[in-house]
Backbone as XML, in Angstrom:
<?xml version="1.0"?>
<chain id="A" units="angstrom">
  <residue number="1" name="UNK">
    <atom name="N" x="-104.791" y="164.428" z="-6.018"/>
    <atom name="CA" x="-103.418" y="164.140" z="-5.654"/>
    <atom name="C" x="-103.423" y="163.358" z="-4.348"/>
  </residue>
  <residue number="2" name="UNK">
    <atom name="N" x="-102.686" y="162.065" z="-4.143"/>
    <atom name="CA" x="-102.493" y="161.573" z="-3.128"/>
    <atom name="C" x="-101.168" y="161.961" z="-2.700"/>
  </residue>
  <residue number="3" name="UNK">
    <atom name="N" x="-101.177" y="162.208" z="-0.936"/>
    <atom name="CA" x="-100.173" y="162.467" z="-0.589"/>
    <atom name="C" x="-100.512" y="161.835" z="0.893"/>
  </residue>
  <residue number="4" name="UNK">
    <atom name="N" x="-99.049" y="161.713" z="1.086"/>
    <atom name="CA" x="-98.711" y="160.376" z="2.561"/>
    <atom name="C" x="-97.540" y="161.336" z="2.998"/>
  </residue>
  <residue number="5" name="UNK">
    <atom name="N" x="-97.672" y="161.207" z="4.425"/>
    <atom name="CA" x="-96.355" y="161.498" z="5.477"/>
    <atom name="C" x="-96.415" y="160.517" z="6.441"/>
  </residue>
  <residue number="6" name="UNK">
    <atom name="N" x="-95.835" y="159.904" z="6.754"/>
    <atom name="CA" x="-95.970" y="158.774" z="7.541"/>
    <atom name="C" x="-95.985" y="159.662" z="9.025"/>
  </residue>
  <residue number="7" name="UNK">
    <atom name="N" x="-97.260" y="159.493" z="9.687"/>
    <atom name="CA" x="-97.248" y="160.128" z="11.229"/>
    <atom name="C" x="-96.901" y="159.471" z="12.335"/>
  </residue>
  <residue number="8" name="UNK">
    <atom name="N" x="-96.479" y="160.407" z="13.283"/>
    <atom name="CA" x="-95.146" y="160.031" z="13.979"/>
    <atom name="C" x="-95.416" y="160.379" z="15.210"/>
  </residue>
  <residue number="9" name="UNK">
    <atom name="N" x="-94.662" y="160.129" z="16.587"/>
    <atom name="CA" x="-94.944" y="160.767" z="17.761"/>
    <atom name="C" x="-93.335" y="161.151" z="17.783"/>
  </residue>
  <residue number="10" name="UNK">
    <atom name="N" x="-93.222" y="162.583" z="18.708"/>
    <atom name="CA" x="-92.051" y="163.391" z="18.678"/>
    <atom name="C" x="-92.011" y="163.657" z="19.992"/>
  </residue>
  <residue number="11" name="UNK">
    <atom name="N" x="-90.625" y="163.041" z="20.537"/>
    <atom name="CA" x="-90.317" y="163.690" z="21.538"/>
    <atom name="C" x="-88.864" y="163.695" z="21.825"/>
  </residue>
  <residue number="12" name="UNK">
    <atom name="N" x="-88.669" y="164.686" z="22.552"/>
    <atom name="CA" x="-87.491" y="165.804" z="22.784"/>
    <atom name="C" x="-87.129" y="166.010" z="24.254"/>
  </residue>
  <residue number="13" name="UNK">
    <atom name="N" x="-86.478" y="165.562" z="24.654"/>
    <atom name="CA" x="-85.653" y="166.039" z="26.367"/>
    <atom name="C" x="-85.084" y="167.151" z="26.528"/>
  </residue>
  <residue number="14" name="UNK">
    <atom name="N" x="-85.590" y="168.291" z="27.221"/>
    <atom name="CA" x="-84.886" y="169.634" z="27.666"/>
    <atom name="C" x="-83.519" y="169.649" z="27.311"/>
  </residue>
  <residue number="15" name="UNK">
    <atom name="N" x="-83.354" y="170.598" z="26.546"/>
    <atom name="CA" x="-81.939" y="170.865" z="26.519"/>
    <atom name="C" x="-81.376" y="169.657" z="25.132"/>
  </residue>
  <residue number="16" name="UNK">
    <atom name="N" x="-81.883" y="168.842" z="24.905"/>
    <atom name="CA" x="-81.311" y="167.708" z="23.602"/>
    <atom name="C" x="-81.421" y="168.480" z="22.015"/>
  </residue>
  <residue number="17" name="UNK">
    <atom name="N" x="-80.606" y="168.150" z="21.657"/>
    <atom name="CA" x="-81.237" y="167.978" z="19.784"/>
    <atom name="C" x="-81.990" y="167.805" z="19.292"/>
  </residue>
  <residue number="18" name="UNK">
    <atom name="N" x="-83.089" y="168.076" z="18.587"/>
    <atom name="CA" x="-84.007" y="167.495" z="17.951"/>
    <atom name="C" x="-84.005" y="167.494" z="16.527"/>
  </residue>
  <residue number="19" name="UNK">
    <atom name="N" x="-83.785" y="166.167" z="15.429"/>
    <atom name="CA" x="-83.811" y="166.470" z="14.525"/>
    <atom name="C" x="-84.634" y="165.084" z="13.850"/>
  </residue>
  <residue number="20" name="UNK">
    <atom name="N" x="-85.172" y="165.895" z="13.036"/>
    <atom name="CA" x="-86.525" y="164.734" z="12.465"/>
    <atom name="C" x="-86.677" y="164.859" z="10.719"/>
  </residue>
  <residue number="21" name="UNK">
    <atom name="N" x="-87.096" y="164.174" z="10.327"/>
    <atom name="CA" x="-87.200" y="163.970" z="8.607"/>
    <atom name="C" x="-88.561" y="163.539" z="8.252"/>
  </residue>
  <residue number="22" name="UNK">
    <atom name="N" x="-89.133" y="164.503" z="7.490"/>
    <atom name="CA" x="-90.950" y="163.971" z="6.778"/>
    <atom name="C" x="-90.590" y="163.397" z="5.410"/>
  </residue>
  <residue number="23" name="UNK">
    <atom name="N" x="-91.331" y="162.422" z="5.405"/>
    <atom name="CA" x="-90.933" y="162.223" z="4.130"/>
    <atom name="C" x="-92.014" y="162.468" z="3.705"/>
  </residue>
  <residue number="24" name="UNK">
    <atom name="N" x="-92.203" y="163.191" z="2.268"/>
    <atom name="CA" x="-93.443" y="162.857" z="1.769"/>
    <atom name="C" x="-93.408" y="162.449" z="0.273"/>
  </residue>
  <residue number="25" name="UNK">
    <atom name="N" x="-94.736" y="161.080" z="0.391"/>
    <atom name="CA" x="-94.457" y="160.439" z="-0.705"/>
    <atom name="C" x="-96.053" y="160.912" z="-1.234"/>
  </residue>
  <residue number="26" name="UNK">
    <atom name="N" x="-95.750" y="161.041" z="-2.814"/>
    <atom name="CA" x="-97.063" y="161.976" z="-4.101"/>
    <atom name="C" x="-96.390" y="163.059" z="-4.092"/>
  </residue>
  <residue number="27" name="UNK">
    <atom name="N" x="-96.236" y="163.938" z="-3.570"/>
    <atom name="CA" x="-95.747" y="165.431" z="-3.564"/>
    <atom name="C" x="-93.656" y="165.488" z="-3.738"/>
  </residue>
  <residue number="28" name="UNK">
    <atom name="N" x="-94.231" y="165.540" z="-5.000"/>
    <atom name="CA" x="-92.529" y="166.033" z="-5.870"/>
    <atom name="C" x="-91.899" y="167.219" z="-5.427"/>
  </residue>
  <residue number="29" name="UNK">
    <atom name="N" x="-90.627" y="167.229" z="-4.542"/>
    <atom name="CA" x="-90.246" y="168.074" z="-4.209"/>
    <atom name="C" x="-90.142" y="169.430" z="-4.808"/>
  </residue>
  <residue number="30" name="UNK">
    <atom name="N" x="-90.507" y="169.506" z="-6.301"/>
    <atom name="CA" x="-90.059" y="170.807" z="-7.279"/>
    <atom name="C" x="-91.742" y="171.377" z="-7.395"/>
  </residue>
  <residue number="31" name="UNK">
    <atom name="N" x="-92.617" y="170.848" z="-6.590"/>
    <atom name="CA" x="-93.696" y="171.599" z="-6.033"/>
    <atom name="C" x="-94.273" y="172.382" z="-5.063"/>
  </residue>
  <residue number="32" name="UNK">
    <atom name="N" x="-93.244" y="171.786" z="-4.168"/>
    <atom name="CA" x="-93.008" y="172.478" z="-2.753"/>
    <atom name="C" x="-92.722" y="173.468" z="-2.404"/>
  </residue>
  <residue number="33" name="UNK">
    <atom name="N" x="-93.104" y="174.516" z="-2.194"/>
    <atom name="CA" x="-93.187" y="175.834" z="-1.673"/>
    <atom name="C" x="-91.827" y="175.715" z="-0.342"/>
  </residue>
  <residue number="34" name="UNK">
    <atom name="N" x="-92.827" y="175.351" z="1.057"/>
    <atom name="CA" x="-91.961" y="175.594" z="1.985"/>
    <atom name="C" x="-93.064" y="174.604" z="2.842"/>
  </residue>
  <residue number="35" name="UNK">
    <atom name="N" x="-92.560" y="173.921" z="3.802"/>
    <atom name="CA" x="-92.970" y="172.714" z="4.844"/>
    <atom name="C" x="-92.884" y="173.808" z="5.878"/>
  </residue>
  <residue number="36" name="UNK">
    <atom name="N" x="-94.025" y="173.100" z="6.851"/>
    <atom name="CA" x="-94.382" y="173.639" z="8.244"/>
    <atom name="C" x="-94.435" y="173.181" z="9.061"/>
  </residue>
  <residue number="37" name="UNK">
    <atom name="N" x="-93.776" y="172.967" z="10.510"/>
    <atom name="CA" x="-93.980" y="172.393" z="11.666"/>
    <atom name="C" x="-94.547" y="173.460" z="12.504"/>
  </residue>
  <residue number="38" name="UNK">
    <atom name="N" x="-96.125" y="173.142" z="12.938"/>
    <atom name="CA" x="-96.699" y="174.215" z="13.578"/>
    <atom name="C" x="-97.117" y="173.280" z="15.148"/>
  </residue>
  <residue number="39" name="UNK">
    <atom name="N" x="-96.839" y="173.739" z="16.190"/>
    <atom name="CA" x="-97.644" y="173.288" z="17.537"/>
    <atom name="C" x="-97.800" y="174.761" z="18.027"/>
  </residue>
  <residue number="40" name="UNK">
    <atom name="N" x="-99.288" y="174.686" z="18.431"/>
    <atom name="CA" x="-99.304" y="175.996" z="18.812"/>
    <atom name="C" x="-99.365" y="175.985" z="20.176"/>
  </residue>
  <residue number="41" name="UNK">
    <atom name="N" x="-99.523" y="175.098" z="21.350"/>
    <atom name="CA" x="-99.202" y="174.838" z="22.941"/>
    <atom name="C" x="-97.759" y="174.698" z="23.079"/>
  </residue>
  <residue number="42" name="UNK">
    <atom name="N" x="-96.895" y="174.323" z="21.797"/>
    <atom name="CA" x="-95.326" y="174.571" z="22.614"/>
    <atom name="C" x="-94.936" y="175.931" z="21.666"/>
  </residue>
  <residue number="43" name="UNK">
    <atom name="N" x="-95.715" y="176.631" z="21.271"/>
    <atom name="CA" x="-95.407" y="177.947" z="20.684"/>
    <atom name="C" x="-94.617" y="177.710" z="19.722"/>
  </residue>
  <residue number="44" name="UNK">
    <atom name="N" x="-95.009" y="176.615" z="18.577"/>
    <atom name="CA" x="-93.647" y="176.429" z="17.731"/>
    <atom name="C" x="-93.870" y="177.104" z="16.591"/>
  </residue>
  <residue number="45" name="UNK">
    <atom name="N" x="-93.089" y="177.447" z="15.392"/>
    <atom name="CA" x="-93.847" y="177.349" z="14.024"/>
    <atom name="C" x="-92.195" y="177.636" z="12.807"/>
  </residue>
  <residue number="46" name="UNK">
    <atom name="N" x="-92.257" y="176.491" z="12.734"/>
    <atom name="CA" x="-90.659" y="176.065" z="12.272"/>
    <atom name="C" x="-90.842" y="175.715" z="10.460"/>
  </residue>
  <residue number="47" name="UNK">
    <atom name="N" x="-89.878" y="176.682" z="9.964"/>
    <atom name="CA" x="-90.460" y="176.257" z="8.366"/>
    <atom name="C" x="-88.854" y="174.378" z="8.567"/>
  </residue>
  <residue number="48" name="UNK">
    <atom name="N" x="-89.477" y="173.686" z="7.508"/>
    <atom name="CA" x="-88.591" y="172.907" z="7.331"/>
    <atom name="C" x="-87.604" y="172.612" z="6.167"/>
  </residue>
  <residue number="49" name="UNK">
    <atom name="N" x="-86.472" y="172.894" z="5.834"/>
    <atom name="CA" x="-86.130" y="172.483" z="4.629"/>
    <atom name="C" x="-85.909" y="171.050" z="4.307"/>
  </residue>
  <residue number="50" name="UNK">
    <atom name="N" x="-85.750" y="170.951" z="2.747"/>
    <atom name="CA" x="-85.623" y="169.742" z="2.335"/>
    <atom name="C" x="-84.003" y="169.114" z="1.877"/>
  </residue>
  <residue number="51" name="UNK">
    <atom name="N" x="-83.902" y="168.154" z="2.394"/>
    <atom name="CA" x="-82.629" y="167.840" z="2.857"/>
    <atom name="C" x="-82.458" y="166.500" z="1.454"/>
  </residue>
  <residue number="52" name="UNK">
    <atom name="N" x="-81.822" y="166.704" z="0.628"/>
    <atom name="CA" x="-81.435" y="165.625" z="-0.638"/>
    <atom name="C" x="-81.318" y="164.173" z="0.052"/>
  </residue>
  <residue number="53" name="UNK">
    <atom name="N" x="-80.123" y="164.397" z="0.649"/>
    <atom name="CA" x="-79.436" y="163.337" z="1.778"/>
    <atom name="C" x="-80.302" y="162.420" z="2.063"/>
  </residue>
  <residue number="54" name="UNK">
    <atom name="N" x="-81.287" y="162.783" z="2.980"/>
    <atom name="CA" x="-82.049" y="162.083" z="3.541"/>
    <atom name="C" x="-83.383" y="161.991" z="2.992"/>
  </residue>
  <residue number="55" name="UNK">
    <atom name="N" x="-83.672" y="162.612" z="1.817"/>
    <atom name="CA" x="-85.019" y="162.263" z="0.850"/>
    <atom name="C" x="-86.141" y="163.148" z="1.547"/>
  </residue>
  <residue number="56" name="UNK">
    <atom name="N" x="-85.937" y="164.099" z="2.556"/>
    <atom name="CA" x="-86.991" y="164.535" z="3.491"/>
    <atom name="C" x="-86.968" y="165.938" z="4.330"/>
  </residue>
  <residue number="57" name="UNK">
    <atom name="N" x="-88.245" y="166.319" z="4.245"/>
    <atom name="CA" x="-87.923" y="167.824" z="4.667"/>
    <atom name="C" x="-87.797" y="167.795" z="6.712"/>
  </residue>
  <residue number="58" name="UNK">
    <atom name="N" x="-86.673" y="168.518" z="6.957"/>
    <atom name="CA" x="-85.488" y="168.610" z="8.168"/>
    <atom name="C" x="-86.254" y="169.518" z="9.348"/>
  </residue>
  <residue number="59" name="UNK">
    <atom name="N" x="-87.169" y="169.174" z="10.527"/>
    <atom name="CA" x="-86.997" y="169.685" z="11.339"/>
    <atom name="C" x="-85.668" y="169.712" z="12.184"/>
  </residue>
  <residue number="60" name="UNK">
    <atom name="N" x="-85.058" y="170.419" z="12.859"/>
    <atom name="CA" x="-84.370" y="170.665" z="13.610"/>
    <atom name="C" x="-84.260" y="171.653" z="14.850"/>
  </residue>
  <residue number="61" name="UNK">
    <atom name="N" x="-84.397" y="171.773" z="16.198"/>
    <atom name="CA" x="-84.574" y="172.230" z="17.056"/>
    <atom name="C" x="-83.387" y="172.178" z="17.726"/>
  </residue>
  <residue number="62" name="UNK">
    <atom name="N" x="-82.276" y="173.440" z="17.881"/>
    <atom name="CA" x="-80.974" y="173.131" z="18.932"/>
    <atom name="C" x="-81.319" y="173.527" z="20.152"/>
  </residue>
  <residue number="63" name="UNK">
    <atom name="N" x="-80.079" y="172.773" z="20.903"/>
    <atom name="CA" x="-80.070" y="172.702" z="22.812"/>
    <atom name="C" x="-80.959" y="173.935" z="22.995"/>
  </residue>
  <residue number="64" name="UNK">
    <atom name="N" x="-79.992" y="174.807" z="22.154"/>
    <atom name="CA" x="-80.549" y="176.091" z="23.057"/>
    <atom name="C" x="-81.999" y="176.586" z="22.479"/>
  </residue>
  <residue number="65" name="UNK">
    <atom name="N" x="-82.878" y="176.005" z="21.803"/>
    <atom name="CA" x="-83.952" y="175.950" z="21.764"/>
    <atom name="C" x="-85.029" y="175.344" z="22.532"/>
  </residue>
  <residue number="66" name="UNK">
    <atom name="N" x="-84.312" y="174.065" z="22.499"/>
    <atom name="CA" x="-85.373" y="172.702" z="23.803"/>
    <atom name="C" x="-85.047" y="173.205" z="25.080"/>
  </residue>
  <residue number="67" name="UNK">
    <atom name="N" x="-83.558" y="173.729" z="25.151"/>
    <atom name="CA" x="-83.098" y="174.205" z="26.752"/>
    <atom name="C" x="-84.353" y="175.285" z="27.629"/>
  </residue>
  <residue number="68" name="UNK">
    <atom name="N" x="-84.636" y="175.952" z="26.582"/>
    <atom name="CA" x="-86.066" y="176.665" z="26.940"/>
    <atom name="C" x="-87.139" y="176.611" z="26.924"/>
  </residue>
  <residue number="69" name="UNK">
    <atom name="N" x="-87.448" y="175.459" z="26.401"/>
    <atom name="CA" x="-88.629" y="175.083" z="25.977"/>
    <atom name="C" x="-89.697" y="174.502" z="27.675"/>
  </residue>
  <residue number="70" name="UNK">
    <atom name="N" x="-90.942" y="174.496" z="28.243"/>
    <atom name="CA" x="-90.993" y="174.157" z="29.251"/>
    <atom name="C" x="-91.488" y="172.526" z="28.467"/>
  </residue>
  <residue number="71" name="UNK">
    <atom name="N" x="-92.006" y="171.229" z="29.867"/>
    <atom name="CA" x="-92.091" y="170.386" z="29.849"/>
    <atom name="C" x="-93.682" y="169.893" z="29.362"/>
  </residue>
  <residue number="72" name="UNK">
    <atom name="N" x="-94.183" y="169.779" z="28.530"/>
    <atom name="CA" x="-95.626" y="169.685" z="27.653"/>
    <atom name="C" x="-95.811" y="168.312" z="26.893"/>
  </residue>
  <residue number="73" name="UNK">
    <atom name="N" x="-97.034" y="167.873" z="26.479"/>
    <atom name="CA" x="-97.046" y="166.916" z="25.614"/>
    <atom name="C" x="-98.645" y="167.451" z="25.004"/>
  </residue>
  <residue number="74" name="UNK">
    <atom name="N" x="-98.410" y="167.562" z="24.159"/>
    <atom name="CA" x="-99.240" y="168.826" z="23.582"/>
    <atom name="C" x="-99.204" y="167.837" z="21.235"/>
  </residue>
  <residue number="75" name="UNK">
    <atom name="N" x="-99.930" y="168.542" z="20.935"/>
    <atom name="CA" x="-100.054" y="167.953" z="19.271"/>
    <atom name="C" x="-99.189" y="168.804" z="18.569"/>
  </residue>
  <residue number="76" name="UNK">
    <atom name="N" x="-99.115" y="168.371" z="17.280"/>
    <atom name="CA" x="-98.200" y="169.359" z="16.372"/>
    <atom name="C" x="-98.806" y="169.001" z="14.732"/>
  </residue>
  <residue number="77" name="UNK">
    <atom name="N" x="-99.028" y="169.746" z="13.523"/>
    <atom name="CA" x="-99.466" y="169.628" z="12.863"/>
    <atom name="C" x="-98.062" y="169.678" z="11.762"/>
  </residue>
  <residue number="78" name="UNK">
    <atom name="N" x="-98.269" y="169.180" z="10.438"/>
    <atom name="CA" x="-97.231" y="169.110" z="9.457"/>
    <atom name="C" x="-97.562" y="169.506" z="8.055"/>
  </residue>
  <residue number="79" name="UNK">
    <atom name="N" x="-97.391" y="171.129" z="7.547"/>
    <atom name="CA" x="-98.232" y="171.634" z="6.647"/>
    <atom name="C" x="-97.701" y="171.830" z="5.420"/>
  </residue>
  <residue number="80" name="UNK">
    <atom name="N" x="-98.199" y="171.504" z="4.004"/>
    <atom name="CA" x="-97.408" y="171.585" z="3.029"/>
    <atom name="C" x="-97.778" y="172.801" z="1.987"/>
  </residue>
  <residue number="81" name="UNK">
    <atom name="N" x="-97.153" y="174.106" z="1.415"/>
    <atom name="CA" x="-97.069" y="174.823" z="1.252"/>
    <atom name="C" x="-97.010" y="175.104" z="-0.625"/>
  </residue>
  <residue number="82" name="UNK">
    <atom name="N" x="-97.635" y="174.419" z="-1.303"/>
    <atom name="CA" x="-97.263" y="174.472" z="-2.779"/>
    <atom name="C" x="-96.639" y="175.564" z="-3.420"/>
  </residue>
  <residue number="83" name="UNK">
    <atom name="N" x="-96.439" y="175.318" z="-4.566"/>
    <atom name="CA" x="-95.675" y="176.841" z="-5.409"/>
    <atom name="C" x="-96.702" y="176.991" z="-6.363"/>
  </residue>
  <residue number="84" name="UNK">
    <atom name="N" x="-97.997" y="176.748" z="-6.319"/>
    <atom name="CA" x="-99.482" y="177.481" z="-6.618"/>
    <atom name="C" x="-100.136" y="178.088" z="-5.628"/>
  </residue>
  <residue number="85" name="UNK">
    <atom name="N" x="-99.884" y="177.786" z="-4.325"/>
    <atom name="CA" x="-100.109" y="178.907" z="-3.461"/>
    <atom name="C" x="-100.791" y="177.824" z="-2.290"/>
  </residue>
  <residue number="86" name="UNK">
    <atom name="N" x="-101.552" y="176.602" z="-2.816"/>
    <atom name="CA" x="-102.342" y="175.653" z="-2.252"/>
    <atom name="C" x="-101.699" y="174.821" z="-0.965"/>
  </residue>
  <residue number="87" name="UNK">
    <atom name="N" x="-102.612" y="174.689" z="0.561"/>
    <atom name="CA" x="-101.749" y="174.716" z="1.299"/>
    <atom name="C" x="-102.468" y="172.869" z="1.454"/>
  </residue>
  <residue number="88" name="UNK">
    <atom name="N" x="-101.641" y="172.079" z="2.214"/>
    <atom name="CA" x="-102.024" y="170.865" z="2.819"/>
    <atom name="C" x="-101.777" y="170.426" z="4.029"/>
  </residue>
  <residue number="89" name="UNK">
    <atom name="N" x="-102.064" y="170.284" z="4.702"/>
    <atom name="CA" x="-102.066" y="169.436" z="6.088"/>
    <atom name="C" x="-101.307" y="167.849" z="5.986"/>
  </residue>
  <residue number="90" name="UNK">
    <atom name="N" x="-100.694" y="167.529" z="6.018"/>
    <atom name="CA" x="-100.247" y="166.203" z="5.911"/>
    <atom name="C" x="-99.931" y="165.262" z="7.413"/>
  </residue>
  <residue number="91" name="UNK">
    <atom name="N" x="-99.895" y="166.000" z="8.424"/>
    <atom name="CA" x="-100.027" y="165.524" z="9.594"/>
    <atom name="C" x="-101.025" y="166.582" z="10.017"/>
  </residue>
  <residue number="92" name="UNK">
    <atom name="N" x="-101.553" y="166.017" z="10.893"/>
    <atom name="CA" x="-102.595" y="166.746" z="11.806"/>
    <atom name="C" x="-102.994" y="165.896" z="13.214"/>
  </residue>
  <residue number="93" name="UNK">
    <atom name="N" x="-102.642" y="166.808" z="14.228"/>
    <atom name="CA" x="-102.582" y="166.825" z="16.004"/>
    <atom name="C" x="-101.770" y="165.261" z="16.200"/>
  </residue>
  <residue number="94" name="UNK">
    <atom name="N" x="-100.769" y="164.919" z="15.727"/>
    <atom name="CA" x="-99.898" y="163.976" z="16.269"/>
    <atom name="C" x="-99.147" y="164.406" z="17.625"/>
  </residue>
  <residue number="95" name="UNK">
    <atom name="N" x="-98.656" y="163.216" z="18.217"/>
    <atom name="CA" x="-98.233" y="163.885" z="19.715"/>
    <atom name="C" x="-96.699" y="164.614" z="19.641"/>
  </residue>
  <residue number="96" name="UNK">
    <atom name="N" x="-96.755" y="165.722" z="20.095"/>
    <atom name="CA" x="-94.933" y="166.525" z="20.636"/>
    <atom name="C" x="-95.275" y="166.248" z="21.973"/>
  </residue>
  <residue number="97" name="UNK">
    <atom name="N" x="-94.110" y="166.032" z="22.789"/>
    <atom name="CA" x="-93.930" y="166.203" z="24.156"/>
    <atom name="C" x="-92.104" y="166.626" z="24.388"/>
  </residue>
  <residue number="98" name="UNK">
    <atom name="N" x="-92.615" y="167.314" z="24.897"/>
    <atom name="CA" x="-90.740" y="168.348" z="25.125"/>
    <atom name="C" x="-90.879" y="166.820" z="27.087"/>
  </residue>
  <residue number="99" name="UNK">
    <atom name="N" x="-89.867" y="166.487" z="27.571"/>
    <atom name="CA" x="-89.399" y="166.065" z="28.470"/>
    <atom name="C" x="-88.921" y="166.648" z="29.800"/>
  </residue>
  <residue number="100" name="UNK">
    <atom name="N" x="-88.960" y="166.722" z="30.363"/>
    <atom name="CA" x="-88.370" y="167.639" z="31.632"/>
    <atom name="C" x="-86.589" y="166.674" z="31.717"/>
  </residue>
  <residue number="101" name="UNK">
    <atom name="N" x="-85.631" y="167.632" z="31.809"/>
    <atom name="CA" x="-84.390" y="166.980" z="31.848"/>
    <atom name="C" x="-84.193" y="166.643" z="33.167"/>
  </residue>
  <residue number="102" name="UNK">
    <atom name="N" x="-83.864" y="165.637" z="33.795"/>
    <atom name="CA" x="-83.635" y="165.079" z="35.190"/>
    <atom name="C" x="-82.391" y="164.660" z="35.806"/>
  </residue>
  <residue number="103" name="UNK">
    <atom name="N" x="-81.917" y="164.382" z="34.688"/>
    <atom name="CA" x="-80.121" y="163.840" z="34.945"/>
    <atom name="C" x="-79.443" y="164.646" z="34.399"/>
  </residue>
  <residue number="104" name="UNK">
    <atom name="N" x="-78.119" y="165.006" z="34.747"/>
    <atom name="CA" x="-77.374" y="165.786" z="34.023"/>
    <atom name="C" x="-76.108" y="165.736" z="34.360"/>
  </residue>
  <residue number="105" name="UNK">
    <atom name="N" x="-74.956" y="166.337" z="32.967"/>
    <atom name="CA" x="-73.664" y="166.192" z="33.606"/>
    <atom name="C" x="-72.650" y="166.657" z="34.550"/>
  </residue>
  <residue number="106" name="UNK">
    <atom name="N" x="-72.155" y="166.483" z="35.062"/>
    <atom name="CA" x="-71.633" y="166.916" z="35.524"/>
    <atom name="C" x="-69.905" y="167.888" z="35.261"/>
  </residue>
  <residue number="107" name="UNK">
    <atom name="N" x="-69.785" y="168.852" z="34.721"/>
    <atom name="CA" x="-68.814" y="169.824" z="34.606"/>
    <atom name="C" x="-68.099" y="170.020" z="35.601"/>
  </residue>
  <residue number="108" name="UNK">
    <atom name="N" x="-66.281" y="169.490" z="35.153"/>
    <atom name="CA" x="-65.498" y="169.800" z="35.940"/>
    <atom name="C" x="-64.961" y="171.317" z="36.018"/>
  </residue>
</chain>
């Protein structure tokens, strides 16, 4: 089986949104178990769902997730989970870096 995720560098500013889309092309979504976003230096391990919309399975990280997160640039791996049990790696040690937030708004 060939399978492609197009690899990516990810990064995220304290306190921002993070929302990202894998696509993966060979691997038919009605094989798919469950997608993995694992970094283990920013302590992550995020299952991803698969989003119709956008053809691609949905990391997402809110404020109040990155808001805590400290400032790192560290790898992250992208793991695919079959419904035979068989697991795949489809990214492996691409760069995450969370941002340190520096500017901010100001609240009246």
């Amino acid at each position: 089986m060939a399978e492609i995720c197009k690899r990516r560098d990810i990064m995220v500013v304290q306190g921002d949104v993070l929302e990202v889309y894998f696509e993966l092309e060979g691997i038919a979504p009605e094989i798919v178990q469950n997608v993995y976003f694992t970094s283990k230096r920013a302590e992550l391990s995020v299952a991803c769902p698969y989003s119709k919309l956008h053809n691609g399975y949905c990391l997402r990280l809110g404020s109040e997730c990155t808001g805590h997160m400290r400032p790192i640039v560290c790898n992250y791996d992208v793991t695919v989970e079959l419904i035979d049990g068989n697991k795949l790696t489809v990214l492996y040690e691409c760069c995450f870096a969370v941002l340190k937030k520096k500017n901010f708004i100001e609240e009246d």
